[in-house]
Steps between C-alpha positions, in 0.01 A plus 500: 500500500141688494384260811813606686457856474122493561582304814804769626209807436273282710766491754602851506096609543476251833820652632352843381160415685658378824725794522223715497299312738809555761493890421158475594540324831767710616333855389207370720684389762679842515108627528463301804839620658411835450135480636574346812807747529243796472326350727747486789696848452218665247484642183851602292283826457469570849861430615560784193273770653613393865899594382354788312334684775783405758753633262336803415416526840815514625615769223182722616640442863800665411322747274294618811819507757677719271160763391561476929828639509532725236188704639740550859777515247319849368379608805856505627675666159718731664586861372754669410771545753311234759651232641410174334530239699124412568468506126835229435325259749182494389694472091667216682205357572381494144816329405449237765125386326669565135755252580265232655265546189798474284659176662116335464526602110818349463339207716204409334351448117322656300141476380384343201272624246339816600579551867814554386354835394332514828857509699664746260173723514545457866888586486408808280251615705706527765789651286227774403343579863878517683577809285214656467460497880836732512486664220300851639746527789750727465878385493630532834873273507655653174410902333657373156101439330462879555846580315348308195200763504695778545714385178193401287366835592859682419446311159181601421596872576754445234796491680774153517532403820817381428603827480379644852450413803173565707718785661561700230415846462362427180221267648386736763164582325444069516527494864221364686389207727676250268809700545489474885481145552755455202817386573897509366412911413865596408565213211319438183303225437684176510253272319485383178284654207250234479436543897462819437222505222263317770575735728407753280152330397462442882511877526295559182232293735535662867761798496509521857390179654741138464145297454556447095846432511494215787178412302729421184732331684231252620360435137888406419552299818149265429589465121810341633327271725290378137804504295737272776155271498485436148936483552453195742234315258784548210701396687277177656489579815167590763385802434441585820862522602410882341423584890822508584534833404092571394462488925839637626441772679855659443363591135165557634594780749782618293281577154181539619555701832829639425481570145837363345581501104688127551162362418516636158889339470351147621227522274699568163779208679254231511339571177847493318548188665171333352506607161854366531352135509285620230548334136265686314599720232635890658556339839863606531423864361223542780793324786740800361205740516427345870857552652521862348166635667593269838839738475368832454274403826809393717896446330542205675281255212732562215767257675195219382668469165755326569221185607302622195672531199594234305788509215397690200205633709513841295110562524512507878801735533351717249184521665635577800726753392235697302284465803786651746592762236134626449435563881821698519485674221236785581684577837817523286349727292356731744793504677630876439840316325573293846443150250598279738316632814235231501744181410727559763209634762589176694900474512493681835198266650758256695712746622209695689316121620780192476465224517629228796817437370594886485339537839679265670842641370366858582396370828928402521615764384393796749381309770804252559768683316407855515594567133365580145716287311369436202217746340137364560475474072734268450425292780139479363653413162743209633183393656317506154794302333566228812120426466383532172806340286487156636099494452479605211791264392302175692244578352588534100712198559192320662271603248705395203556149680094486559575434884332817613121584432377829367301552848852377693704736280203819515584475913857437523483825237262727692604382848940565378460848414245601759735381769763672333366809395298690757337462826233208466172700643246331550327565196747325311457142663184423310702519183595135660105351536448389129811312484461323814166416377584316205852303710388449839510130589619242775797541631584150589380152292575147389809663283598738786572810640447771251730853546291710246160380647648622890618789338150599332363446909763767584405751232130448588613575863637814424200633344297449860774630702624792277233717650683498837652842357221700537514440885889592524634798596790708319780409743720248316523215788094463358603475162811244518224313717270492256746443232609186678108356570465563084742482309780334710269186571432452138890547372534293795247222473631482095863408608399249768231362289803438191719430705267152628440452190917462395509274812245257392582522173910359581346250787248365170821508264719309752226241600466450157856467435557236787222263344686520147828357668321256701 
């Protein structure tokens, strides 16, 4: 019994000896493959830096192209009251390079290791030098920047500014320069309280110059660009998809030129959004603390709850309530008894700037029929309940099913009521860029046609051709025109694109259904 098992040790440490000779032959042998393979196409090191430098080259390329064209872009900044249609071609052209940079992101890979810092730095960089190229020139396409420092200075002068207008008699000891390039003089402010507290610290900076406000508005518009970054790593995906809006120069002329307070809504949006994927302890208090602050910059974020809030999601809803309540509450105070003069400061926003859908029936109405039949209110609030019922509805019902994404939902959301609620300016559209960021993809693989990827296209073409107002005149031939190049493709491209999409889907079912009887 002893001999045998002496003699099956023996065996195993010959089996144990030849296996290892064979690792050894093949690890050398692998040597010899990969020296002769240097040899013929070089080093692995080399091939690294070679794709290194091309790819950064390329980015730098497109870095230097667009340095190019926003210098013209400023030396053709129009003023106020000048025609702009030098200044929409030459924005044009910025969207042109944007795109082809953006299509080579979506293209290509990333770097490994630390280049990949090198291309973000890169995409930064260029983030950082668009804005600050625009940022001294005074707003020339849209007077509303110098209506936020004539509030903040109304506030600082004690006085609510939701309370009286820039007209008042009151006010006549405030007028000065800020007051003549101010706009909307015979209404009180229609922005929300937290918009207003920046405008006041803008004034608190420059009194009577729009410098520190715009220059707010780009510190809020570049912490997005970090924040949808570190969104897209969360959420595994490049990085570098953040130039999709970090080089769009719809939010780069409309924050840093123009001066708009959406910046500070998009900011707040897309932090809510990533503290929603958060699991650390107080991340739903900060989401409710997120949406409130993103609301008292713009109304439109507070419809984000209904992607963000899960059941029994008390801590987020409280946040956000106390957050809403605590802006209001000093203008509600102040308010000389009139309590609900800052709340409802935005009921009458539609009526005086609707949106397509009202347009389009107003266009009807006294054009084609020569009639007021049905006051402009309740058209505006049909509108409001055509639109934004069924959304919201899809969405809860999607949300609860886990068919819909938070980003998927935070669009449909934002997108629904803009559409329904006011004119979509300009300024609105990069409200889009984030989103489209994190959902952009092919529209067409091995498992098909996809609708919601061709609709995402058709969003991100609105937000280069949206600027084709700025060039229209007032007549309303131009505006049904550009009405139907806008918003008319996209409603239009959605129910073709679905529509495929139900015909392939029955000619799949009924293929399918023939093989099972045969």
């Amino acid at each position: 019994m002893c001999i045998t098992i002496q003699q099956n040790s023996i065996l195993r440490e010959k089996g144990k000896g030849k296996h290892a000779l064979q690792m050894k032959e093949v690890v050398s042998l692998k040597r010899v493959v990969a020296r002769t393979g240097e040899k013929r196409r070089g080093t692995p090191g080399t091939m690294v830096r070679q794709n290194v430098r091309g790819q950064v080259g390329i980015l730098l390329a497109f870095l230097c192209g667009a340095l190019v064209l926003y210098g013209v872009l400023m030396e053709v900044a129009p003023r106020r009251n000048q025609p702009t249609g030098t200044f929409v071609f030459v924005w044009e052209g910025c969207f042109l390079l944007y795109l082809m940079a953006c299509v080579w992101i979506l293209k290509t890979q990333p770097l490994k290791g630390k280049c990949r810092w090198l291309e973000l730095g890169i995409l930064f960089a260029g983030a950082l030098f668009f804005r600050v190229m625009l940022l001294p020139r005074a707003p020339g396409l849209s007077p509303d920047v110098w209506r936020y420092v004539w509030d903040g200075g109304v506030i600082l002068h004690g006085y609510n500014p939701y309370l009286y207008a820039p007209a008042d008699k009151l006010l006549l000891p405030l007028r000065n320069i800020v007051f003549a390039n101010a706009d909307y003089r015979l209404t009180p402010t229609a922005y929300p309280p937290g918009a207003e507290l920046l405008f006041t610290l803008g004034a608190l900076l420059m009194p009577t110059n729009v410098l520190a406000t715009k220059a707010i508005f780009v510190v809020c518009d570049l912490v997005t660009c970090v924040v949808l970054a570190l969104l897209l790593v969360h959420k595994r995906l490049d990085p570098r998809r953040a130039l999709i809006y970090a080089w769009c120069p719809l939010p780069i002329v409309e924050f840093a030129l123009e001066g708009h307070v959406d910046a500070v809504a998009i900011m707040f949006t897309v932090l809510a959004v990533l503290c929603a994927f958060g699991t650390w302890r107080g991340a739903r208090t900060w989401v409710g603390i997120f949406v409130g602050l993103a609301t008292l910059a713009k109304i439109y974020p507070i419809v984000l709850l209904l992607a963000l809030v899960h059941r029994r999601d008390r801590p987020l809803l409280l946040a956000c309530a106390l957050t809403i309540t605590l802006g209001y509450l000093p203008f509600m105070v102040f308010s000389n008894g009139h309590l609900l003069a800052a709340p409802l400061s935005f009921v009458n926003q539609g009526v005086g700037s609707p949106g397509v859908l009202p347009t389009l029936f107003f266009f009807v109405e006294h054009h084609l029929l020569h009639a007021n039949l049905v006051d402009n209110r309740a058209v505006v609030a049909a509108v409001d309940v055509l639109v934004l019922v069924p959304s919201f509805l899809l969405v809860i019902v999607q949300r609860v099913r886990g068919r819909l994404s938070m980003e998927m939902a935070a669009l449909i959301l934002i997108g629904s009521f803009m559409v329904a609620s006011a004119f979509l300016c300009p300024w609105y559209a990069p409200a889009f860029l984030p989103w489209l960021a994190l959902l952009i993809g092919p529209i067409w693989n091995a498992r098909g046609f996809h609708v919601s990827k061709f609709a995402l296209v058709l969003v991100w073409y609105f937000t280069v051709v949206v600027i084709f107002s700025y060039v229209l005149g007032l007549s309303m031939t131009n505006w049904l025109l550009y009405f139907g190049a806008t918003s008319g493709i996209v409603l239009l491209g959605c129910t073709l694109a679905a529509s495929l999409k139900l015909l392939l889907h029955q000619s799949q079912a009924t293929i399918k259904s023939g093989r099972d009887k045969n």
